[in-house]
C-alpha positions as a printed Julia matrix, in Angstrom:
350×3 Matrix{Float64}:
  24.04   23.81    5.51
  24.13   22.45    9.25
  24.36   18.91    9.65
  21.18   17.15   10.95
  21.9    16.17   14.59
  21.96   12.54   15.71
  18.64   11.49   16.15
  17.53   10.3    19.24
  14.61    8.6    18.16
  13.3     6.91   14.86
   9.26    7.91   14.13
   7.28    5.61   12.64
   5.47    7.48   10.28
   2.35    6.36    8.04
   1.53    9.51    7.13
  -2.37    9.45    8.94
  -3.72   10.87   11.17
  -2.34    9.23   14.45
   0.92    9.17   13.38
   1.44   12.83   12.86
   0.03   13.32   16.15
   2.44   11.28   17.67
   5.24   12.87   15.9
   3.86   16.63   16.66
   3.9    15.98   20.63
   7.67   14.14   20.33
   8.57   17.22   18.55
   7.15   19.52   21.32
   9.28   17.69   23.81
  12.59   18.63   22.07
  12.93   14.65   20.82
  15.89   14.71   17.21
  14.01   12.36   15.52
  14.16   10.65   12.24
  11.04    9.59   10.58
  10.59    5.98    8.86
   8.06    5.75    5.76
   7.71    1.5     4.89
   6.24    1.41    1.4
   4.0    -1.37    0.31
   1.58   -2.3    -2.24
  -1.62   -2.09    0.34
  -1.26    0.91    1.44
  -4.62    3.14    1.44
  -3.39    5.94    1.68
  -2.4     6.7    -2.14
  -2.96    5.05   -4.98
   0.83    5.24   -6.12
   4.21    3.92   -4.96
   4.76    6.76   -2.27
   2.55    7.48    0.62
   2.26   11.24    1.54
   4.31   10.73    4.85
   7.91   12.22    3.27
   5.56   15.7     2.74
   4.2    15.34    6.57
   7.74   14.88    7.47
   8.93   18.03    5.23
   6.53   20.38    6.77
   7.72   19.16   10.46
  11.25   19.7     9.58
  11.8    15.54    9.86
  13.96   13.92    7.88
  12.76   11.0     6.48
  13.45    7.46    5.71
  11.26    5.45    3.01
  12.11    1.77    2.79
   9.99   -0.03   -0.2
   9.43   -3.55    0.88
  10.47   -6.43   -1.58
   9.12   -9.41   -2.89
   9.74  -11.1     0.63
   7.49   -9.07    2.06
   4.87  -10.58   -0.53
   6.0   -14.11    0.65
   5.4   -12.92    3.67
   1.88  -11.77    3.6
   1.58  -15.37    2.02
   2.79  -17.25    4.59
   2.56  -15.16    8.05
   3.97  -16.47   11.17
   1.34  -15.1    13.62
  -1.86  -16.1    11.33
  -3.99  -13.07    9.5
  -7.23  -11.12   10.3
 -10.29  -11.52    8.93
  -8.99  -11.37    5.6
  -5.61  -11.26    4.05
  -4.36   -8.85    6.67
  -1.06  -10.55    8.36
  -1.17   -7.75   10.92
   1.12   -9.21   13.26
   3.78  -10.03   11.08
   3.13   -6.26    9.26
   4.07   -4.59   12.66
   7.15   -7.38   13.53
   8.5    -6.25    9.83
   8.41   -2.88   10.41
   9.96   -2.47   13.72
  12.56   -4.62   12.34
  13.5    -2.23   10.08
  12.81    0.6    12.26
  15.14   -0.98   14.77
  18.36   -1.67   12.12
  17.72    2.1    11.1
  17.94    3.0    15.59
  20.83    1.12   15.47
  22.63    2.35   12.34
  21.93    6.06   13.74
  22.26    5.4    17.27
  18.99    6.41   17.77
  17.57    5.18   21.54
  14.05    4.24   20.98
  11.13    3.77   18.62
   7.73    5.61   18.56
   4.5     5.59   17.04
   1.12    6.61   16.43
  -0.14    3.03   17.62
  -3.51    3.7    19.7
  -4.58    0.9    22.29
  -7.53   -1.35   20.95
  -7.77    1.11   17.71
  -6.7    -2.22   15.37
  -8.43   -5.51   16.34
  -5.59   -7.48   15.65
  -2.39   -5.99   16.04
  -2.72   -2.84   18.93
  -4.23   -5.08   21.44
  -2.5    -5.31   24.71
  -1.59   -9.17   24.18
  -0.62   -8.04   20.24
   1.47   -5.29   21.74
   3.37   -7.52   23.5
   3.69  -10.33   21.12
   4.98   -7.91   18.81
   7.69   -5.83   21.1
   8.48   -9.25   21.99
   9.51  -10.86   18.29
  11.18   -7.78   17.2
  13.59   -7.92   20.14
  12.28   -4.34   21.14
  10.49   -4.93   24.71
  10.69   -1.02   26.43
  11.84    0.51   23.24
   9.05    1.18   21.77
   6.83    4.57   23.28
   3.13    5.06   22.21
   2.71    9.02   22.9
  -1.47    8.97   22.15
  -2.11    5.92   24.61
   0.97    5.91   26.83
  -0.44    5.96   30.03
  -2.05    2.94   29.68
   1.78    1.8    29.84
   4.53    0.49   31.94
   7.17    3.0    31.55
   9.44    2.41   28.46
  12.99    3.17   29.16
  13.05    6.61   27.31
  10.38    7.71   30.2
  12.33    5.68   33.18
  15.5     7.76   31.59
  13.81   11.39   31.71
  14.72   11.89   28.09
  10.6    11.73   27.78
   8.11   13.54   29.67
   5.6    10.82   30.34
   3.38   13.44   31.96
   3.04   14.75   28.58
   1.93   11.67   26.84
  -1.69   10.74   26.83
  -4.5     8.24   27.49
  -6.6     7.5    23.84
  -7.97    4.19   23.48
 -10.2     2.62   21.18
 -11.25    3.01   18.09
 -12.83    5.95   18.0
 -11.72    8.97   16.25
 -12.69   11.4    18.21
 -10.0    12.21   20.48
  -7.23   12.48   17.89
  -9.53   15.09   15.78
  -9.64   17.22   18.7
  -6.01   16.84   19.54
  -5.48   17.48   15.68
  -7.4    20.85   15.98
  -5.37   21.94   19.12
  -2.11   21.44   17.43
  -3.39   23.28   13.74
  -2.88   19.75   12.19
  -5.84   20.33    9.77
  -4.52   18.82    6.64
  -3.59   14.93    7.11
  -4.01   13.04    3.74
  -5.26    9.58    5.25
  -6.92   10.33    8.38
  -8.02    6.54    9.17
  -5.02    5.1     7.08
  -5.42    1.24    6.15
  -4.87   -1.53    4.57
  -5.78   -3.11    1.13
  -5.6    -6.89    2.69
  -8.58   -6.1     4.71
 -10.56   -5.33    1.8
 -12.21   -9.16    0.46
 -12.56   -7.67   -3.3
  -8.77   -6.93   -3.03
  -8.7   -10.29   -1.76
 -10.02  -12.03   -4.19
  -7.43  -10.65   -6.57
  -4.46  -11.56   -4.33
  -5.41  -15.13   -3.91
  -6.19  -15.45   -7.44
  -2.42  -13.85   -8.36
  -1.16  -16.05   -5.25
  -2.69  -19.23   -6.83
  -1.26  -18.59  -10.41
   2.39  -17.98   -9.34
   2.46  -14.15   -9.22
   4.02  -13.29   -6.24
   6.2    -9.95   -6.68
   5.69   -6.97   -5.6
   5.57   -5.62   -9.37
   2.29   -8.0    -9.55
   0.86   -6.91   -6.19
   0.82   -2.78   -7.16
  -0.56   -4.07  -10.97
  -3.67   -5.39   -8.63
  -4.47   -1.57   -7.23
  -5.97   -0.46  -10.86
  -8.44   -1.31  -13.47
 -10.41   -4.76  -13.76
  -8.7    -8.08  -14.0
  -9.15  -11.19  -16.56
  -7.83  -14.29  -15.91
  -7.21  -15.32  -19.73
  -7.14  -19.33  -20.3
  -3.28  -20.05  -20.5
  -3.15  -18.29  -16.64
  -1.69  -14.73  -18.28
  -3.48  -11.42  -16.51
  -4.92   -8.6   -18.28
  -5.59   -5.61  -16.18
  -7.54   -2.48  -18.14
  -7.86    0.71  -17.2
 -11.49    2.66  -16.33
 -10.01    5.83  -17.48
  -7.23    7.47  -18.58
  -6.11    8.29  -15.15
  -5.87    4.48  -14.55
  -4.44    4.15  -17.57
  -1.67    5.91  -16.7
  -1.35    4.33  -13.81
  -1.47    1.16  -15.6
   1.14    2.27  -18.46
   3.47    3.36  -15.41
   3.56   -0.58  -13.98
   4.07   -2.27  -17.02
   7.37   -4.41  -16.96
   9.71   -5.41  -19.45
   8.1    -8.92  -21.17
   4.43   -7.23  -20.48
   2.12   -6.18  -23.5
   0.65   -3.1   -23.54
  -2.44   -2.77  -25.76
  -4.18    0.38  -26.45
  -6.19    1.7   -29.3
  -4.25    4.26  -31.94
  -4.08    8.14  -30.7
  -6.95    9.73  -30.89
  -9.49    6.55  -30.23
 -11.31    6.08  -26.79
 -10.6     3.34  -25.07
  -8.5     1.25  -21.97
  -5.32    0.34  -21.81
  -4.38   -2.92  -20.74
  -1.31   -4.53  -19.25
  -0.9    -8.28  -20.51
   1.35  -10.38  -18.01
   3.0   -13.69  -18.7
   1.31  -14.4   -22.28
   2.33  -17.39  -23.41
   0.64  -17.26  -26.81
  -0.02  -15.01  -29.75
  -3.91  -16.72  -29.68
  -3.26  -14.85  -25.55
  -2.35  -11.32  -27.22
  -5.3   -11.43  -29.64
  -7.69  -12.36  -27.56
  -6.46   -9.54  -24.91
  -6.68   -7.52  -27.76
 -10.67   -8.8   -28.42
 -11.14   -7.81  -24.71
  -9.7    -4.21  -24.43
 -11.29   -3.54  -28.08
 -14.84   -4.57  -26.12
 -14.26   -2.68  -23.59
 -13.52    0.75  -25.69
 -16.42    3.0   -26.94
 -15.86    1.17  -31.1
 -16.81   -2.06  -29.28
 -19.78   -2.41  -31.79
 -17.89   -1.63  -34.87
 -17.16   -4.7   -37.3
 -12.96   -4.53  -36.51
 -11.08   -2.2   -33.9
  -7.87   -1.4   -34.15
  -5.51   -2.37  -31.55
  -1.82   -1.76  -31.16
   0.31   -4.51  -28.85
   4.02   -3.85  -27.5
   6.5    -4.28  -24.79
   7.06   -1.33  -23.51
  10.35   -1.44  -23.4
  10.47   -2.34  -27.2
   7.75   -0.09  -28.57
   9.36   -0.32  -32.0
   8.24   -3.78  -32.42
   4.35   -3.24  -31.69
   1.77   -5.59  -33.96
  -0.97   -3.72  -35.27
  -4.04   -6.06  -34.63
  -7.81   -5.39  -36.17
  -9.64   -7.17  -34.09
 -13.54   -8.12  -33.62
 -14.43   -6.93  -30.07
 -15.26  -10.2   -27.58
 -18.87  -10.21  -26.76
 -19.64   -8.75  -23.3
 -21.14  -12.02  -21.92
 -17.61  -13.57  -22.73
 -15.38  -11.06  -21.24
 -17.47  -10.93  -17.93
 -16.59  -14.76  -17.56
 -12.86  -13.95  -17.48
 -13.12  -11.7   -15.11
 -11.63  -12.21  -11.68
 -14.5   -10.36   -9.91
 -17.63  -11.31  -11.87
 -20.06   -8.4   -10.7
 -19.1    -5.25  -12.22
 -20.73   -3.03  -10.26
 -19.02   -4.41   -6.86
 -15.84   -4.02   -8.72
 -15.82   -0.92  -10.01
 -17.58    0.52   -6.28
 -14.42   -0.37   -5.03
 -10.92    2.14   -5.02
  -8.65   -0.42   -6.22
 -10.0    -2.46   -8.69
């Protein structure tokens, strides 16, 4: 097998729509390029720990990079230098992180510049021209960084000035209209892109709500912030979390973040029913009454005692077997975190 040549570039690459746009017309100019994925819990674009960039970067022939943040990233999106959005959304410091990393990575591989799918004035906060700026700027990256799909509304960066880049190739998209990157997509046979608007989760105020309320109760990891993507949340009196599943695909989900020193409770094989994850129980009175809540939220909810089993799921061999009365509805809608149900469960996340 040939060695992969020294790239000459480092892709940032989200795996929408823009960003495989930007990546097809570096390609196109000859650029060696090496793609960065940054993983994160608010990520739209999947609802699992890996985006769908490293398959967008198979297909192309890229090889790829994917950096899952840690929990000072988290701390991050709680305290953000450069203020947030309308929301959560600490888009400023999002961008300075990642072309941070994106600029060790250059360095490591002696890459000479940094590119992405950024279009001008497509983000309100972060891809305006003062943003732009502010972020080349912070990341100590001012002319390193090319736009391909709004270039021309650019000085020069230093890969253009060099000749290494055609800037008569680049383009002139602005705004946040999608328009112009569809049609670009159909001229290049780019007709399957898994997140075509991409996003972010901290712009969403029901996802929100469930960040501030893990913020204000000490969870802070980024083990707590993907356990926010599924099922509904209860806030149980001693401050643990329950999170339940909707259906057995969350469940799954759920089941696949559980940590060591969380509870999973689920009804016996065979029954219908949620699965919850229990986090930072302090109590046996916390188990049981998790147990009263996933028991009301199964289909034996009316039965006179469900059947609930309770382990760690790293010690499965010690589960209790609880029969439990399931908690009246009116009860477990006032632990809840988000109290209307049908706002809840309209969103993707929760």
């Amino acid at each position: 097998m040939n060695p992969q040549p020294s790239p000459q570039a480092i892709a940032l690459l989200s795996g929408g729509l823009d960003s495989i746009l930007a990546l097809r017309l570096m390609l196109e100019q000859g650029i060696a390029i090496t793609a960065l994925h940054m993983n994160t819990p608010f990520c739209t674009c999947t609802s699992g720990r890996s985006c769908s960039a490293w398959q967008v970067a198979r297909r192309l022939g890229v090889p790829v990079r994917v950096i899952s943040v840690g929990d000072d990233y988290v701390e991050m999106v709680r305290h953000p230098r450069f203020g947030r959005g309308a929301n959560l959304n600490p888009c400023l410091d999002c961008r300075v992180w990642l072309f941070t990393l994106a600029k060790r990575l250059m360095e490591e591989l002696g890459a000479g510049f940094i590119f992405t799918g950024e279009v001008l004035g497509e983000r309100p906060m972060s891809q305006r021209r003062s943003a732009i700026r502010q972020i080349e700027q912070a990341a100590g990256l001012a002319g390193r960084i090319l736009r391909p799909l709004s270039a021309q509304f650019f000085p020069p960066t230093d890969a253009e000035k060099s000749g290494l880049v055609d800037r008569s190739q680049l383009l002139r998209i602005q705004g946040r209209s999608r328009a112009p990157q569809m049609k670009l997509a159909v001229e290049l046979g780019e007709n399957d892109y898994p997140c075509p608007a991409g996003g972010c989760l901290l712009t969403d105020p029901l996802f929100c709500v469930k960040v501030e309320d893990a913020f204000a109760h000490g969870e802070t990891t980024v083990d707590d912030m993907y356990l926010l993507r599924h099922g509904r949340h209860y806030r149980l009196p001693d401050g643990a979390r329950l999170a339940a599943g909707k259906n057995e695909l969350q469940n799954r989900a759920l089941r696949g973040f559980a940590r060591p020193g969380d509870m999973v409770l689920e009804l016996p094989d065979g029954l219908p029913g949620p699965l919850g994850v229990l986090r930072r129980a302090q109590s046996q009175a916390t188990v049981h009454l998790a147990a009263q809540i996933v028991a009301a939220l199964s289909d034996l909810a009316g039965e006179a005692s469900v059947p609930v089993i309770c382990y760690d799921i790293h010690r499965r061999g010690e589960a209790l077997h609880l029969e439990v009365r399931a908690l009246p509805r009116t009860e477990v809608r006032k632990l809840r975190i988000i109290k209307d149900r049908k706002v809840e469960d309209a969103t993707g996340t929760s």
